[in-house]
C-alpha positions as CSV (number, residue, x, y, z in Angstrom):
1,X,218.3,10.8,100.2
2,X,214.7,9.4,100.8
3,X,212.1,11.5,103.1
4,X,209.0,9.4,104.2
5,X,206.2,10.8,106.3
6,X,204.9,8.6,109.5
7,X,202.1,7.8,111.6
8,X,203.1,11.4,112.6
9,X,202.8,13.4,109.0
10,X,205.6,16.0,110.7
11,X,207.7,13.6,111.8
12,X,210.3,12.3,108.9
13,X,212.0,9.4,108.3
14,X,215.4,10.3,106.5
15,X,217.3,7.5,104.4
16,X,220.3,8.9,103.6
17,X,222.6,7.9,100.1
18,X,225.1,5.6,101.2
19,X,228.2,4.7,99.5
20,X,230.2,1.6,100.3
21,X,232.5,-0.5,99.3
22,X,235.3,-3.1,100.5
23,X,236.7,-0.3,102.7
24,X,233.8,1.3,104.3
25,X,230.9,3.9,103.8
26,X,230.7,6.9,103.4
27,X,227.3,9.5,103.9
28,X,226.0,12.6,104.7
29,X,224.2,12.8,108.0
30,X,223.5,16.4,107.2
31,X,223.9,18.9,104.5
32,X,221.7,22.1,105.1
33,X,221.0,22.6,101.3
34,X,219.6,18.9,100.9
35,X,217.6,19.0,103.7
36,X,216.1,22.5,103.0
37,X,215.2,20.7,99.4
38,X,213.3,17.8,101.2
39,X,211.7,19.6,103.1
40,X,213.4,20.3,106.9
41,X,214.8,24.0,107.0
42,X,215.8,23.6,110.5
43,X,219.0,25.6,111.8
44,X,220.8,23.6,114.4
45,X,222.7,24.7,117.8
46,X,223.7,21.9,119.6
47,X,224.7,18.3,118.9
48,X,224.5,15.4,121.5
49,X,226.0,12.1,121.7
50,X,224.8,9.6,124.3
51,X,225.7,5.7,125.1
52,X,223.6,3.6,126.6
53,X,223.2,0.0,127.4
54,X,220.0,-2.5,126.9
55,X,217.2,-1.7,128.3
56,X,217.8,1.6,129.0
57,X,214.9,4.2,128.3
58,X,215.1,7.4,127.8
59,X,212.2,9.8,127.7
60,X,209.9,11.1,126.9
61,X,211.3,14.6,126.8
62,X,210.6,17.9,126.1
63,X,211.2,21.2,126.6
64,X,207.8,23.6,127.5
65,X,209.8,26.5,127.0
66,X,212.6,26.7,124.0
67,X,211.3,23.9,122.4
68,X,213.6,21.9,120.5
69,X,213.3,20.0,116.9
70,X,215.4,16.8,116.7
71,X,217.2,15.3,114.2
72,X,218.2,12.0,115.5
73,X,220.4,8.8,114.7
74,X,222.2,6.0,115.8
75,X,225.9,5.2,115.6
76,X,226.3,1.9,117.2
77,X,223.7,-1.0,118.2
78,X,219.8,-0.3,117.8
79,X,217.0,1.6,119.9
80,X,213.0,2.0,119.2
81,X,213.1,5.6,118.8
82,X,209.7,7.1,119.8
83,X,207.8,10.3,119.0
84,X,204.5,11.7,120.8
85,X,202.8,14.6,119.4
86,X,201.7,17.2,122.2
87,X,200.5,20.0,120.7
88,X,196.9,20.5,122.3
89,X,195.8,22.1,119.2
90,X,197.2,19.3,116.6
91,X,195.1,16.9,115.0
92,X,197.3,14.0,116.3
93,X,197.7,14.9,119.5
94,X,198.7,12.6,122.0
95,X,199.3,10.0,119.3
96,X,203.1,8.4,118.9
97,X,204.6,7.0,116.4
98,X,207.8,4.6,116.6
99,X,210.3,3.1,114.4
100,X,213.6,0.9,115.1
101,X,217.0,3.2,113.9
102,X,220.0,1.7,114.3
103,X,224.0,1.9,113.0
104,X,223.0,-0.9,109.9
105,X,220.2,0.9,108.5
106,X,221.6,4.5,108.9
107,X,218.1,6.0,109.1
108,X,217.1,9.3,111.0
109,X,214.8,10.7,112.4
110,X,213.6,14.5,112.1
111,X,211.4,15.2,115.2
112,X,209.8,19.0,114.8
113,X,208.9,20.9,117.9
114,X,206.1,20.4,119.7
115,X,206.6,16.8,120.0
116,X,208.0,14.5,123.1
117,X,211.1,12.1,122.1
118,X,212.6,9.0,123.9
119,X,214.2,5.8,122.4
120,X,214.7,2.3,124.1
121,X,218.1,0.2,123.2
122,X,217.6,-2.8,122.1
123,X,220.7,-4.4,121.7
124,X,223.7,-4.5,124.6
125,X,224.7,-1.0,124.0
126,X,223.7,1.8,121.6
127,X,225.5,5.2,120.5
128,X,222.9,8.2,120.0
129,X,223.9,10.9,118.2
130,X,221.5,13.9,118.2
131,X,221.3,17.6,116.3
132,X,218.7,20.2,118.1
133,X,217.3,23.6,117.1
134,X,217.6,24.9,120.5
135,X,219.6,24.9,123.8
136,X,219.1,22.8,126.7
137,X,217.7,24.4,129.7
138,X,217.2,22.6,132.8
139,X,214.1,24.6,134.5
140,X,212.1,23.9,130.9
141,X,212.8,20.1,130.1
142,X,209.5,18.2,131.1
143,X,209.1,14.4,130.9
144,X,206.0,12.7,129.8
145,X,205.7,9.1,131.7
146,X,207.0,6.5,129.3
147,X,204.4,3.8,130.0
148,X,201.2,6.3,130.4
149,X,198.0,3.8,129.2
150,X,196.9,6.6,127.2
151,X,199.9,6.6,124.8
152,X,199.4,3.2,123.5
153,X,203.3,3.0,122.9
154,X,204.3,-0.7,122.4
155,X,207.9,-0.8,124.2
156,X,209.5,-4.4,123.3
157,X,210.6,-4.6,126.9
158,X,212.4,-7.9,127.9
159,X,211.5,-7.2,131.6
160,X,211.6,-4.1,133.2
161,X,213.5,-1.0,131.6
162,X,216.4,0.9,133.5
163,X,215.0,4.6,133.8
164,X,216.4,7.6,135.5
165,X,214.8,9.0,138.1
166,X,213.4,11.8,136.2
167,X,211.6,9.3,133.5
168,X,210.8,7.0,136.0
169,X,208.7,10.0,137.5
170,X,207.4,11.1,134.1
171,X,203.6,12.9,134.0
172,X,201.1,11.0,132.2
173,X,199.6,13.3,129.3
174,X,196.7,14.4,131.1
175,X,198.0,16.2,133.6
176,X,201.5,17.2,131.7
177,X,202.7,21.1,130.5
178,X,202.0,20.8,126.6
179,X,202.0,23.2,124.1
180,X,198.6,25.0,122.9
């Protein structure tokens, strides 16, 4: 397994070893031991496995309280998977990072608390699969606005994206909950 640093130095990019051959592949999307070794000690509580179509985004989510690390990957199709760091007191705050993940280059993504995630699906459907360090709770989960100027995310949009309600009505970082 490779572990690369981003734009975001927290914020991993994880090649796993794959094996193939006439029949298939074979690799390990997680093994706690190898992990720990590279680097990401992170015990998990919940996994997550989400379809969407093109052009849906997701995000940018969080939770204020009961933050959650993410390790995330895709199954089927491709997305741009999209991290934005909001911890007040981080050098890199409010700064994103991106990178395309998708079911032919097997890549993840580790996303450490503290940090807003949302992904974009480029192709006619994608499968998400997701691992976090914490529960789900509805009364914490916040949503930073997708498109907010001061972001400077570059979303390859072919026209305008499908959102949820709740992303649609995202905060822009300046006046969001964020961690100190």
């Amino acid at each position: 397994m490779k572990v690369a640093r981003t734009a975001l130095p927290e914020v991993l990019l994880i090649s796993p070893n794959v094996f193939g051959d006439e029949r298939g592949f074979f690799f390990e999307s997680w093994n706690q031991r190898a992990f720990a070794a590279a680097g990401l000690d992170a015990i998990f509580v919940q996994d997550n496995h989400s379809r969407s179509v093109r052009s849906v985004l997701r995000g940018l989510h969080y939770q204020i309280e009961h933050a959650q690390g993410k390790l995330v990957r895709v199954c089927a199709g491709e997305v741009l998977d999209v991290a934005v760091d909001i911890r007040r007191s981080s050098p890199t705050f409010g700064r994103s990072m991106s990178v395309t993940l998708s079911a032919q280059n097997r890549q993840m993504l580790w996303i450490p608390p503290g940090f807003a995630h949302g992904f974009l699906v480029l192709s006619d459907a994608a499968e998400f699969l997701y691992k976090t360090t914490d529960y789900w709770y509805a009364e914490h989960e916040r949503t930073l606005l997708w498109n907010d100027p001061a972001l400077g995310i570059d979303w390859p949009l072919e026209g305008p994206p499908v959102l949820a309600a709740k992303d649609a009505a995202g905060r822009p970082l300046a006046l969001a909950d964020v961690y100190p």
